[in-house]
DRENDO-1510 file (C-alpha; in Angstrom, 1 decimal, always signed):
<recs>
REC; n; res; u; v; w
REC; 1; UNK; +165.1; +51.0; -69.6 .
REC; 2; UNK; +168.2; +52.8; -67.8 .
REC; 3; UNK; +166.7; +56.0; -68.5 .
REC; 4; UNK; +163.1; +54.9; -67.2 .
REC; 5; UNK; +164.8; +54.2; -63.7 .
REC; 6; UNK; +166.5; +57.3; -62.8 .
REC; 7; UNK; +165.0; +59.7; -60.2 .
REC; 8; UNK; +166.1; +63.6; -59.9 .
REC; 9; UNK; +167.3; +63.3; -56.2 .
REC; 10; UNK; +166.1; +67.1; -55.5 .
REC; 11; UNK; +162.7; +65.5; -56.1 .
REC; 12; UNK; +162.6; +62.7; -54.3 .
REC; 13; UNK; +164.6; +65.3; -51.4 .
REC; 14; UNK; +161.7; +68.0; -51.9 .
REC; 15; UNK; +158.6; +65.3; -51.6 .
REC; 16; UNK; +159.6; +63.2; -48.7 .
REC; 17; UNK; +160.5; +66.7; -47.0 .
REC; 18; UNK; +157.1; +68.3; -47.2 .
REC; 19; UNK; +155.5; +65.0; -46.6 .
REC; 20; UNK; +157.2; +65.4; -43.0 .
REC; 21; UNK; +156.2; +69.1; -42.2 .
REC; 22; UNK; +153.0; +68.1; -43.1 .
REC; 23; UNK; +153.0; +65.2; -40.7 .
REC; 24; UNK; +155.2; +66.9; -38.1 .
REC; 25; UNK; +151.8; +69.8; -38.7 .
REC; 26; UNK; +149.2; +67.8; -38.2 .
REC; 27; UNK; +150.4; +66.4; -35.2 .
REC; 28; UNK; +151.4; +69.8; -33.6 .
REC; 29; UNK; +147.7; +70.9; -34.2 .
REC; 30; UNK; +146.6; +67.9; -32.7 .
REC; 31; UNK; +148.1; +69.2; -29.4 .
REC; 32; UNK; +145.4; +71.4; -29.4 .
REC; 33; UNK; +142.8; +68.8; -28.4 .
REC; 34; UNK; +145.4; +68.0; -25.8 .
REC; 35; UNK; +145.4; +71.7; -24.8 .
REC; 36; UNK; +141.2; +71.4; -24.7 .
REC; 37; UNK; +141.0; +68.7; -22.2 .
REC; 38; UNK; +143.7; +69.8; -20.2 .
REC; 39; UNK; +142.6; +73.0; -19.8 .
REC; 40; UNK; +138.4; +71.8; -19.7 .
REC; 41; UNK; +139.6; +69.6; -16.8 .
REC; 42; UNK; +140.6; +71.6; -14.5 .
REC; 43; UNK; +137.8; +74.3; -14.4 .
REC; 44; UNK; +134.6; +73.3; -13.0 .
REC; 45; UNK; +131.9; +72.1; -15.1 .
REC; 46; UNK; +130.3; +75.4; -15.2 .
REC; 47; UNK; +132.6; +76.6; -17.4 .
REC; 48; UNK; +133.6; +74.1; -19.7 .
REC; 49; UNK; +132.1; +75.0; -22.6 .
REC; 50; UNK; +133.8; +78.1; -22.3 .
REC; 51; UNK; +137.5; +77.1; -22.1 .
REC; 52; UNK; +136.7; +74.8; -25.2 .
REC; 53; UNK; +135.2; +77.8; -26.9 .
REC; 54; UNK; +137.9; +79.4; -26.8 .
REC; 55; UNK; +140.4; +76.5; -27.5 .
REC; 56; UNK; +138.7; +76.3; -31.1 .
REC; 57; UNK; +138.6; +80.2; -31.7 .
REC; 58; UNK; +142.1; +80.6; -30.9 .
REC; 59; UNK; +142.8; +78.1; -33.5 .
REC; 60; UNK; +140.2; +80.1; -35.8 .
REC; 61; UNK; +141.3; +83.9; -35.0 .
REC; 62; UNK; +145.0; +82.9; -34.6 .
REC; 63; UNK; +145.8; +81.2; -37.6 .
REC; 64; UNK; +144.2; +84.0; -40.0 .
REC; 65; UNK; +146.3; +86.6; -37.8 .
REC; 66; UNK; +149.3; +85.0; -38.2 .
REC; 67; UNK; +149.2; +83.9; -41.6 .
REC; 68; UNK; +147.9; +87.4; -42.8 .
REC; 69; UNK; +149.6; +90.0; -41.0 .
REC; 70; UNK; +152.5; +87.5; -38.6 .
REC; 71; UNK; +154.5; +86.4; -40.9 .
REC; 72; UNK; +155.3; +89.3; -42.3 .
REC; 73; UNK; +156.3; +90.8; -39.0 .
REC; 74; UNK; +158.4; +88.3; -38.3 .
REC; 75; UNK; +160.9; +89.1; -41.6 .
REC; 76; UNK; +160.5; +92.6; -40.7 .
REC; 77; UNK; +161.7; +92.2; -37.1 .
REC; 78; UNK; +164.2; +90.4; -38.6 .
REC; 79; UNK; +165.6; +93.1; -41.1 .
REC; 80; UNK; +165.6; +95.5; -38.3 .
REC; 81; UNK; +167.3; +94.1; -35.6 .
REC; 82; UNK; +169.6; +92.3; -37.9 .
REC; 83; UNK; +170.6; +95.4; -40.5 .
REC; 84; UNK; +170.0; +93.4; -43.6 .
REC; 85; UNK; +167.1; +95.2; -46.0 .
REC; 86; UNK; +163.5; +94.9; -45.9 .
REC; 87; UNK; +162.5; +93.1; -49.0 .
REC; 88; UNK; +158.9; +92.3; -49.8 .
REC; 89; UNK; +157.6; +91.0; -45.9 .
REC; 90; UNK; +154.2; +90.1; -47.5 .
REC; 91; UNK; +155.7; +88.2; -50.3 .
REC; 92; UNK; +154.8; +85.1; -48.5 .
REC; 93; UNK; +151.0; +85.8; -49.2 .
REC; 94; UNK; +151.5; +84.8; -53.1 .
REC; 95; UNK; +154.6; +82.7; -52.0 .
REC; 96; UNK; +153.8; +79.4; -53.5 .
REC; 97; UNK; +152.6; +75.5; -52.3 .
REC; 98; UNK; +156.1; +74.4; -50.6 .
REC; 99; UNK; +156.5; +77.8; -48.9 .
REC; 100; UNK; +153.6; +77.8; -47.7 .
REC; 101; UNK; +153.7; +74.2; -46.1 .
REC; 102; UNK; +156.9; +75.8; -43.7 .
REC; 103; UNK; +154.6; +78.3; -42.9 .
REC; 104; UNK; +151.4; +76.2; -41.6 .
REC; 105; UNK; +154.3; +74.9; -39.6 .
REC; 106; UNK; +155.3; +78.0; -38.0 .
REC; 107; UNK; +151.6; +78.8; -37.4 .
REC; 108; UNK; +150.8; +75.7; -35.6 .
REC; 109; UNK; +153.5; +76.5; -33.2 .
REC; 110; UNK; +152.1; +80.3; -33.1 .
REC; 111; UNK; +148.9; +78.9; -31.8 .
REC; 112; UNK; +150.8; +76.7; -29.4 .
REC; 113; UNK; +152.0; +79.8; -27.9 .
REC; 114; UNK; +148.8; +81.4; -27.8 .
REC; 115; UNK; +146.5; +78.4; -26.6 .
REC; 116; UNK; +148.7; +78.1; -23.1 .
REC; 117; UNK; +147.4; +81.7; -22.5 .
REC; 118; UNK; +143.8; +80.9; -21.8 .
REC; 119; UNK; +144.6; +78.2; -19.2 .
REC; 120; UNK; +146.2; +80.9; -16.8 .
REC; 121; UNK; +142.8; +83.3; -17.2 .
REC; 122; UNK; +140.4; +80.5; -17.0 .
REC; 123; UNK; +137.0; +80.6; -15.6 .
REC; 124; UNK; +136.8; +84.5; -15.2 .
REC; 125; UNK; +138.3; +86.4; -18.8 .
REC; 126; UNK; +135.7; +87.5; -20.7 .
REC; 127; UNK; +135.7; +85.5; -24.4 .
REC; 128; UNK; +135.7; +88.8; -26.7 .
REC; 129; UNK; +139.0; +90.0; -25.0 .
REC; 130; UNK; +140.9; +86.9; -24.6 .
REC; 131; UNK; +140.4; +86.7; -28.9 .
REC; 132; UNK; +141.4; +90.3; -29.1 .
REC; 133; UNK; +144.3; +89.0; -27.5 .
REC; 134; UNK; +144.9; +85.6; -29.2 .
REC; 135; UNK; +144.8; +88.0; -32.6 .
REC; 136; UNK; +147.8; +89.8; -31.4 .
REC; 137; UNK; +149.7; +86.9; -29.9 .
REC; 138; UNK; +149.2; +85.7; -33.6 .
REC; 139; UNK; +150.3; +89.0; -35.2 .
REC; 140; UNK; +152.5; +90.4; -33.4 .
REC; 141; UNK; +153.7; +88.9; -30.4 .
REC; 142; UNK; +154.9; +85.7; -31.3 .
REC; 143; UNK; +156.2; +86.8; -34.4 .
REC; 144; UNK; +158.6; +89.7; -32.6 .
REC; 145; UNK; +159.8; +86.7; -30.9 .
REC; 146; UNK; +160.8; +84.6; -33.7 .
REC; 147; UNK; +161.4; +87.5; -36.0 .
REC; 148; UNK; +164.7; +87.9; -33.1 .
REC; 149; UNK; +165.9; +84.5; -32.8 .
REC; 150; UNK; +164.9; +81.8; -35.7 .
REC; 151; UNK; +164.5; +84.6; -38.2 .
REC; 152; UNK; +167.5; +85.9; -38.5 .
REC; 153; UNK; +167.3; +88.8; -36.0 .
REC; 154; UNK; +169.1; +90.4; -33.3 .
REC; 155; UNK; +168.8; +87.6; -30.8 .
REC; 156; UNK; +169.9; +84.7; -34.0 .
REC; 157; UNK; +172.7; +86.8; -34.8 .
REC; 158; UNK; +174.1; +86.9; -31.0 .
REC; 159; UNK; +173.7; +83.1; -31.8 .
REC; 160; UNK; +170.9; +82.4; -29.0 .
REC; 161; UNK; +170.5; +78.8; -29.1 .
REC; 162; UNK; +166.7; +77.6; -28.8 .
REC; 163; UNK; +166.1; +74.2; -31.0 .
REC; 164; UNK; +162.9; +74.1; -30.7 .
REC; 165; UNK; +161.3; +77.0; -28.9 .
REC; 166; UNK; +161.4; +76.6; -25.0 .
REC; 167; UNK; +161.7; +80.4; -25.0 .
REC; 168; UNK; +160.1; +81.3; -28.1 .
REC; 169; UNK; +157.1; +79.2; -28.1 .
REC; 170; UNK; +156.5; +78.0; -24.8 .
REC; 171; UNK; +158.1; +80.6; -22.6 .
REC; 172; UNK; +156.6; +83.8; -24.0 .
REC; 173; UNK; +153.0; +82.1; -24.1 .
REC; 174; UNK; +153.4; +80.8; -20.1 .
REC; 175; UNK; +154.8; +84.8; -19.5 .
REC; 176; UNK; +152.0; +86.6; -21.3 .
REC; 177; UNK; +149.4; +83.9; -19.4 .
REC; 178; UNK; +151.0; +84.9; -16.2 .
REC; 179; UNK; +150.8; +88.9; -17.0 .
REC; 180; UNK; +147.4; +88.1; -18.3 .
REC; 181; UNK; +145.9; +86.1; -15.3 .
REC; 182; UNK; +148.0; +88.8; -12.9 .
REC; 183; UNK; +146.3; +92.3; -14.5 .
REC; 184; UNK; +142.7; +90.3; -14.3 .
REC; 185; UNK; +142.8; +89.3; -11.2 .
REC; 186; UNK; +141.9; +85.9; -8.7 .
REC; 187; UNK; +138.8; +83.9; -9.1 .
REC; 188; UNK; +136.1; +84.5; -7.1 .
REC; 189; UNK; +136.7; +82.9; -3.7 .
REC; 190; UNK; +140.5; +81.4; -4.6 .
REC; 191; UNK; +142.1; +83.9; -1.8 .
REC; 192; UNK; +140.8; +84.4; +1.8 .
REC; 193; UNK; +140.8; +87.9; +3.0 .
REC; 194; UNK; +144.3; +86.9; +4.6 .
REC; 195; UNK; +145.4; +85.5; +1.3 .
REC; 196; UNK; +145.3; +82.2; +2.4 .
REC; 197; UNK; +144.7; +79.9; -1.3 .
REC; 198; UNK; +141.7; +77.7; -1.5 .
REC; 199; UNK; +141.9; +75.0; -3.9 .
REC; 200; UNK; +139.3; +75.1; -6.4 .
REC; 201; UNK; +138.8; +71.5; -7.6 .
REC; 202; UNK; +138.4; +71.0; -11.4 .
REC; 203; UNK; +135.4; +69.1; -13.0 .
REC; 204; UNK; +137.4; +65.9; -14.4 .
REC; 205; UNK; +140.8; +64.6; -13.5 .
REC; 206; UNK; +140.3; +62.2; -16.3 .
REC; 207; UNK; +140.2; +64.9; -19.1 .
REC; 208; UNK; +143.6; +66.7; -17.4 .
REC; 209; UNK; +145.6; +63.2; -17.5 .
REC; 210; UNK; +144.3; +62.5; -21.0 .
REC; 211; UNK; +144.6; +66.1; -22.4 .
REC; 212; UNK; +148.3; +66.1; -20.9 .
REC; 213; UNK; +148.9; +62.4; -23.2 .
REC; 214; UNK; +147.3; +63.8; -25.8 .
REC; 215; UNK; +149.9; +67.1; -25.2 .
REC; 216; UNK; +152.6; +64.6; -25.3 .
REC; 217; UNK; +152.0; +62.7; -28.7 .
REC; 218; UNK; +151.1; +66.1; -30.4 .
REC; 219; UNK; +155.4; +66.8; -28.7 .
REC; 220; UNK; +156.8; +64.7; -31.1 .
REC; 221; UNK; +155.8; +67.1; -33.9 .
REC; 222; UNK; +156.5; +69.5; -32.4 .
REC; 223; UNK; +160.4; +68.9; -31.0 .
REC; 224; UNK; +161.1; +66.1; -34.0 .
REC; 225; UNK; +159.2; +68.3; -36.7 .
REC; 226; UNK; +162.2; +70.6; -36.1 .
REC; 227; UNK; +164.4; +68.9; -37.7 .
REC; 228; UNK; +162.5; +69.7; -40.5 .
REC; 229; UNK; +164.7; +68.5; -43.4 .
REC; 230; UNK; +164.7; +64.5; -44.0 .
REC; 231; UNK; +166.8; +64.2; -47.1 .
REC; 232; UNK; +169.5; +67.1; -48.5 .
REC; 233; UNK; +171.2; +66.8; -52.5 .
REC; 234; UNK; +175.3; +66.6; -52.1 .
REC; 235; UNK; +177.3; +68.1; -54.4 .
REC; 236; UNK; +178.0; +65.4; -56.1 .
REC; 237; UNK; +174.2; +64.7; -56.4 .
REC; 238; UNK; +173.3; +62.0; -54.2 .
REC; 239; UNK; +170.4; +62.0; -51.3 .
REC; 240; UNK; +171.6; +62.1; -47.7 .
REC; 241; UNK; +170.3; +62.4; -44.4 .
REC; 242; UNK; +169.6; +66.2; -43.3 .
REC; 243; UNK; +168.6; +67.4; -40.1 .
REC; 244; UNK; +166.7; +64.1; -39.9 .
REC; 245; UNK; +170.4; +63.0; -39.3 .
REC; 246; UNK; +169.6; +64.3; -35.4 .
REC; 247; UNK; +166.1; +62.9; -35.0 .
REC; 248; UNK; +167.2; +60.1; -33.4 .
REC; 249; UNK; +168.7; +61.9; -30.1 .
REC; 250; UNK; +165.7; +64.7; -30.5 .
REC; 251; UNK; +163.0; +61.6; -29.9 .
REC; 252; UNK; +164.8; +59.8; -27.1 .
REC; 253; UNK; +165.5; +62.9; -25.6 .
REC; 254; UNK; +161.9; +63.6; -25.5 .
REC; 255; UNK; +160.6; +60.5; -24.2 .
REC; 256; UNK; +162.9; +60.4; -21.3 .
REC; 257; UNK; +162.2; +63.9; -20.0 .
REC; 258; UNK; +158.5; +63.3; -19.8 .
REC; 259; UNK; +160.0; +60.8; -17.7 .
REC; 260; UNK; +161.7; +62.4; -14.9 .
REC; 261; UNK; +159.7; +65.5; -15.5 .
REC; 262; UNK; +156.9; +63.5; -13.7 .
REC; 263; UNK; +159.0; +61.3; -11.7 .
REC; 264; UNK; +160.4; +64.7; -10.3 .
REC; 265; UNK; +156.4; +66.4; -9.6 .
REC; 266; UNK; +155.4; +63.2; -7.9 .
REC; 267; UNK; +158.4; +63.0; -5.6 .
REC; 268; UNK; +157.8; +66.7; -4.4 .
REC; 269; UNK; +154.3; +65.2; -3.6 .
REC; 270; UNK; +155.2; +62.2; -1.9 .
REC; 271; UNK; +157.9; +64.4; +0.3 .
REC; 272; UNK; +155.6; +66.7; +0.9 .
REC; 273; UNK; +152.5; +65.4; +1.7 .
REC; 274; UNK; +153.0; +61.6; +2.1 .
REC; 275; UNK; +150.7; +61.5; -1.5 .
REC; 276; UNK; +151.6; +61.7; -5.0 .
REC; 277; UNK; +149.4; +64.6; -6.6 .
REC; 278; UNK; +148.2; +63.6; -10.3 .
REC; 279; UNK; +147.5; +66.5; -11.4 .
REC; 280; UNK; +150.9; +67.7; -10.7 .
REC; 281; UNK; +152.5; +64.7; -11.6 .
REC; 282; UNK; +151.2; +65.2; -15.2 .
REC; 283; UNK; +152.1; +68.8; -15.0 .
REC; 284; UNK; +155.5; +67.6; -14.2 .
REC; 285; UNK; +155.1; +65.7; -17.5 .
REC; 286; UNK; +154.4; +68.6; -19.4 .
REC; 287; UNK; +157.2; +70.9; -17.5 .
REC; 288; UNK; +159.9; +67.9; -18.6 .
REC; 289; UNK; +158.9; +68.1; -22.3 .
REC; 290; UNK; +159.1; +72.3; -22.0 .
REC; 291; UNK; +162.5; +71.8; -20.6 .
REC; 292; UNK; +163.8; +69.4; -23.2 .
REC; 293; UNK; +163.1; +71.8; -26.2 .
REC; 294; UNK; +166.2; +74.3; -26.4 .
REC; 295; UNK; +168.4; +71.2; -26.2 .
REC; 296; UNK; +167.0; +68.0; -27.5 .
REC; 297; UNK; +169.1; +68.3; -30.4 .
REC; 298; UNK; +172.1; +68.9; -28.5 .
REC; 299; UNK; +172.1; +67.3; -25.2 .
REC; 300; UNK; +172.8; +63.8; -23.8 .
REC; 301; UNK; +170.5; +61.1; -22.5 .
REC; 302; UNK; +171.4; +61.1; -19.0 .
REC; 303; UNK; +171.9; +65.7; -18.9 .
REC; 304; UNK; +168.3; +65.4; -20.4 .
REC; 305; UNK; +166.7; +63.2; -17.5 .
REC; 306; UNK; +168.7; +65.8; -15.1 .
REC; 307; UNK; +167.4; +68.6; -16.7 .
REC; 308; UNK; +163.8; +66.9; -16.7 .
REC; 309; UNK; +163.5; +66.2; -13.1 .
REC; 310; UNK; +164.7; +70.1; -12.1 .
REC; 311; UNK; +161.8; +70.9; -14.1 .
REC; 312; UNK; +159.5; +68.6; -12.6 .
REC; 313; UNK; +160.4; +69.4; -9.5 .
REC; 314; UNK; +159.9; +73.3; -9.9 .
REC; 315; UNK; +156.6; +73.3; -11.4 .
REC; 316; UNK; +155.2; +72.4; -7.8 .
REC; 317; UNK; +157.6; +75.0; -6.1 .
REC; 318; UNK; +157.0; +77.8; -8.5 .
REC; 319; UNK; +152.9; +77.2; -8.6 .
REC; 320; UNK; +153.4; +77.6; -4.5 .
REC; 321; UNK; +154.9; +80.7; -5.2 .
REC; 322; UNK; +152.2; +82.2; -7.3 .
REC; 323; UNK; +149.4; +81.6; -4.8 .
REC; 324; UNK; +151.8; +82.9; -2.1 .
REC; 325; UNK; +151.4; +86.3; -4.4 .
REC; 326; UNK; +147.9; +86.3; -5.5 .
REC; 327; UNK; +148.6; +85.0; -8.8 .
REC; 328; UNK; +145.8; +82.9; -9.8 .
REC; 329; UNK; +147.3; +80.7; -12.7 .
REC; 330; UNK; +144.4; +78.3; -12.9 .
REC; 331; UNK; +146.2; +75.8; -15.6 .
REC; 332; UNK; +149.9; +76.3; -14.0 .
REC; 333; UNK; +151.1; +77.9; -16.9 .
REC; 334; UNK; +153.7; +79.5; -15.8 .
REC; 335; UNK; +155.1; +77.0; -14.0 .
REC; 336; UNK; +154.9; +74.6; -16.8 .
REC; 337; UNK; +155.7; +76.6; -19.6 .
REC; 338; UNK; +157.6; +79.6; -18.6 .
REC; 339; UNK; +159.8; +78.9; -15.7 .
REC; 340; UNK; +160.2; +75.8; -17.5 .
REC; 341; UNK; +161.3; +77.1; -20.6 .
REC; 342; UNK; +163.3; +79.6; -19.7 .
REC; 343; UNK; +165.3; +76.4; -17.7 .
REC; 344; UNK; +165.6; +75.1; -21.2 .
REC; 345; UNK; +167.2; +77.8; -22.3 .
REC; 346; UNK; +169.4; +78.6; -19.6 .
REC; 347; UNK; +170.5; +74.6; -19.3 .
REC; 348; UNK; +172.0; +74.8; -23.2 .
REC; 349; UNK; +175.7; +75.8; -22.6 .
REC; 350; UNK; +175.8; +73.0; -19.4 .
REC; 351; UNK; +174.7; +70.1; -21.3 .
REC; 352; UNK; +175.8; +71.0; -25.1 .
REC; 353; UNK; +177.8; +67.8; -26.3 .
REC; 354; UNK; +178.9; +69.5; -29.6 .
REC; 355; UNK; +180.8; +72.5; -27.6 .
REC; 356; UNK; +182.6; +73.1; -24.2 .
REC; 357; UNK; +181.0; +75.2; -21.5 .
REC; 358; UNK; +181.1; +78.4; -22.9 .
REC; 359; UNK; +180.1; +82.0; -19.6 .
REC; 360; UNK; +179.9; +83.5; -23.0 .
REC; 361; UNK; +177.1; +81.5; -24.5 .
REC; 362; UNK; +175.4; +81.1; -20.8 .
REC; 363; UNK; +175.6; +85.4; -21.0 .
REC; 364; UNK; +174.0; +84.8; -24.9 .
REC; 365; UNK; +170.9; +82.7; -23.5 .
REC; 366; UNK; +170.5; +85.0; -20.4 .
REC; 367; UNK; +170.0; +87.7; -22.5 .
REC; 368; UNK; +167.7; +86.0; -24.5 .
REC; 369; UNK; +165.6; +84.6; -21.9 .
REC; 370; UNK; +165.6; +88.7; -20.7 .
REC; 371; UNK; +165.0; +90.4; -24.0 .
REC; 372; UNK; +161.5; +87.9; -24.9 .
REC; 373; UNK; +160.2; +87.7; -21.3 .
REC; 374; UNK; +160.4; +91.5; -20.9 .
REC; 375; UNK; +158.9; +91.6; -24.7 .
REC; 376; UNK; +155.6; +89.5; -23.5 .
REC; 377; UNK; +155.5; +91.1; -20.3 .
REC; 378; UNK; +155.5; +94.4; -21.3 .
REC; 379; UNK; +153.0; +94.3; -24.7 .
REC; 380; UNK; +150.6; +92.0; -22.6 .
REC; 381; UNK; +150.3; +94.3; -19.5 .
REC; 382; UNK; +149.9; +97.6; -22.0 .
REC; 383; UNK; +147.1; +94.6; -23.8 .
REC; 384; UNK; +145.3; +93.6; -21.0 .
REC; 385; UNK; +145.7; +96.4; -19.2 .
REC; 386; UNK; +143.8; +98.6; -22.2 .
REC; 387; UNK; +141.3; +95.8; -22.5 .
REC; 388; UNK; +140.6; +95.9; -18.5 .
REC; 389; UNK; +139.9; +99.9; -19.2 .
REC; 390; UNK; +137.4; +99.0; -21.8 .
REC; 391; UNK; +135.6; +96.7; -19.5 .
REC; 392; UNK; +136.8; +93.4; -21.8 .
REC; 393; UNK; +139.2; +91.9; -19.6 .
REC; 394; UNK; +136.9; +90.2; -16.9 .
REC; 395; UNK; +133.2; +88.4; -16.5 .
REC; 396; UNK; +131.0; +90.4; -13.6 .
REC; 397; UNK; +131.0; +88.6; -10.5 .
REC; 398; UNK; +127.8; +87.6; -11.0 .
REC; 399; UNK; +128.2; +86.1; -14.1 .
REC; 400; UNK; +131.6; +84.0; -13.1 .
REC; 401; UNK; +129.3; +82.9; -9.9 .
REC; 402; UNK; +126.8; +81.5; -12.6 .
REC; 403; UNK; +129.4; +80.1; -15.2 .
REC; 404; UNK; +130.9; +81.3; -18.0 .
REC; 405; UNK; +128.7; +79.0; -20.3 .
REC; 406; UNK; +125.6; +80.3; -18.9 .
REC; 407; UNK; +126.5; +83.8; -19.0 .
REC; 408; UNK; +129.1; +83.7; -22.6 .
REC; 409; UNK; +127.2; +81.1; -24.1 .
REC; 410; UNK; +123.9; +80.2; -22.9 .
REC; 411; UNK; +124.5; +76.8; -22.3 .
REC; 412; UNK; +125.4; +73.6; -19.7 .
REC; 413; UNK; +127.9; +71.5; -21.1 .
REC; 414; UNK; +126.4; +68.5; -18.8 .
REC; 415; UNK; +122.6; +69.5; -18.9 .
REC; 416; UNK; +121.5; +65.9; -17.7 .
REC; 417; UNK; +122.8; +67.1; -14.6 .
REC; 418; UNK; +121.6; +71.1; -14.2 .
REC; 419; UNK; +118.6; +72.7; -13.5 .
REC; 420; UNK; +119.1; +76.5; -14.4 .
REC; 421; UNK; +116.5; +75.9; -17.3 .
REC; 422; UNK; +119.1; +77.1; -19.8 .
REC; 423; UNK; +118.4; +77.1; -23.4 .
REC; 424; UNK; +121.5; +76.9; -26.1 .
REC; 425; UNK; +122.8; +75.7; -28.8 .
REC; 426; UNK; +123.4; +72.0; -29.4 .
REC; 427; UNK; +120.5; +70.5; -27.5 .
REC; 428; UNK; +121.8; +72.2; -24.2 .
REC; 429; UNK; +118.6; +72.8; -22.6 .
REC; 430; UNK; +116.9; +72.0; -19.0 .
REC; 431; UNK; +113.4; +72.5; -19.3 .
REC; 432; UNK; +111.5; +74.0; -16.1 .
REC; 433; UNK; +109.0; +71.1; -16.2 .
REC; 434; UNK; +110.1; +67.9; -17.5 .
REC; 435; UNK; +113.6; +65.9; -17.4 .
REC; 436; UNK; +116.9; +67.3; -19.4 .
REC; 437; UNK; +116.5; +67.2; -23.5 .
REC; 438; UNK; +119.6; +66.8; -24.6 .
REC; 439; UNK; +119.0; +66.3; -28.7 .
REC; 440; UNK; +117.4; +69.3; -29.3 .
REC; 441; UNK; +113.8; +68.8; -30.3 .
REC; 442; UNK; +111.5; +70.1; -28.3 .
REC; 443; UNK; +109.5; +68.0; -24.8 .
</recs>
């Protein structure tokens, strides 16, 4: 009967383990229906059907680029920069069942990094070239960057310090949107000839708040999920608590800097303009959880809501400064995600509870912050700048004066309401003589 009750513990360690990356996966893809109605609210509703297009291709084109060709990158970006030997960088193709559940992980963050690119080019980037470049963010550009830090790399072996990919992820995506949205060019009408900005309303404020709450459940994955470990075998072969030992702080932390990250946004409002802005009150949200993910493993409660509220807070300053440029960042990527991110980074050595201030460590993260922003800087204006040559960067004028879903997909996403006498797929469809028919059969 003894013998009946006895469990290996590197079983019951293994199982539970892969039972939370799959969890801690699921709901990191899930952030990309946050991403959808986040980015879908804020363009007009001409152009909807566009930015959800391409929110489910990146997904599609992403995933297969990664999986196939990233991956393997990655290990041999890592090998290089670190001196240790190549060794079989497309083994992970016939790797096996519980390697490849670490992997799905690594590519839901990979399309993380990817999706925040389309919100800065919104509502002018043509689709073709926006997926040529979402193949490459998944192939080569998001694995460079963790191929030098998690993988082992140059950057991992300085011992740059990024828990859960403020840089990695979330930077590099809001630096490449920001390249990407620069080399393309304004919207039609956002700049006066005296480069005065004109706010361009989106279609639904509803869908921004939502897709940013959606964003925010999807975080949990996402920062928790890195602690990806539940149980670990001791030596003397009992179960214990892994990096699950940390999840605790990593989840607090991340609730509370949602927190002041839009408590921060708001006030910036209210200081400036009598009003709290909603919009960038939830980008504020989004900011604080970008800011919380080099150090929720590390940081205190209170250095977290601190941290938080600077980010908040900059999201509305830095946006200012982009239109003060030209930059048309129609989403507020950058703010959000790379300025953000890269405060992430920089705030690890100031609020590290497990080691003393270190100008060493704050030199380690500086460079770190350097060596990946110049990386997606550099490959996405020689990217976008090749795909501008080729006439694949941008719509005509004509056709971002129409919509992007007319003119990319020959559609209205709310047809009850048009009267261009478009035909598409889905039931999409204005007839010329008769009321909208929205189920697809015919008058």
């Amino acid at each position: 009967m003894t013998g009946l009750l006895q469990v290996d513990p590197g079983v019951v360690a293994e199982g539970v383990n892969l039972v939370w990356v799959f969890v801690a996966t699921t709901l990191v893809f899930f952030m990309h229906a946050g991403f959808g109605m986040l980015e879908s609210g804020q363009v007009r509703s001409k152009n909807v059907a566009n930015q959800l297009t391409k929110n489910v291709l990146t997904w599609g084109v992403g995933v297969i680029a990664y999986f196939v060709v990233g991956v393997a990158v990655s290990a041999v970006v890592a090998s290089l920069t670190s001196g240790s030997a190549i060794t079989a960088p497309f083994g992970h193709l016939s790797a096996g069942s519980t390697a490849w559940a670490s992997i799905l992980f690594g590519a839901a963050f990979s399309m993380v990094a990817a999706s925040i690119v389309s919100g800065a080019v919104a509502e002018r980037a043509q689709l073709g070239g926006y997926l040529v470049f979402t193949v490459l963010v998944g192939a080569l550009i998001y694995p460079v960057a963790t191929g030098l830090t998690w993988g082992g790399g140059f950057l991992g072996q300085l011992g740059y310090i990024d828990f859960a990919g403020a840089t990695v992820v979330h930077m590099v995506g809001g630096v490449c949107g920001l390249v990407a949205a620069y080399v393309v060019g304004p919207r039609v009408d956002k700049f006066d000839d005296d480069g005065t900005a004109n706010v361009i309303p989106g279609h639904s404020l509803p869908y921004a708040v939502l897709g940013t709450l959606i964003l925010a459940f999807g975080w949990y994955g996402f920062n928790i999920g890195t602690a990806i470990n539940v149980f670990q075998v001791t030596d003397a072969g009992a179960l214990a608590l892994a990096d699950y030992a940390y999840a605790g702080r990593v989840a607090i932390n991340t609730a509370l800097v949602m927190g002041a990250g839009s408590i921060g946004a708001a006030l910036v409002g209210l200081v400036r303009q009598g009003k709290v802005d909603t919009l960038m009150t939830a980008n504020g949200l989004l900011a604080g959880l970008v800011s919380v993910c080099s150090i929720a493993a590390v940081a205190s409660w209170a250095a977290t809501l601190v941290v938080g509220f600077i980010a908040g807070v900059q999201v509305v300053l830095v946006f200012d400064v982009l239109e003060r440029v030209g930059i048309d960042d129609v989403c507020a990527v950058f703010p959000v995600h790379g300025s953000a991110g890269a405060l992430s980074a920089l705030a690890v050595p100031f609020v590290n509870t497990n080691a003393a201030f270190s100008f060493g460590q704050l030199g380690i993260q500086i460079v770190g912050i350097v060596v990946l922003a110049a990386w997606a800087a550099v490959i996405t204006l020689v990217a976008y700048g090749l795909l501008e040559a080729l006439g694949w960067a941008r719509v005509d004028r004509e056709e971002e004066l129409e919509g992007l879903d007319a003119s990319e997909h020959g559609i209205e996403t709310y047809p009850e309401f048009g009267d261009r006498g478009i035909a598409g797929t889905g039931g999409s469809r204005q007839p010329s003589d008769g009321p909208a028919v929205t189920d697809g059969g015919d008058d």
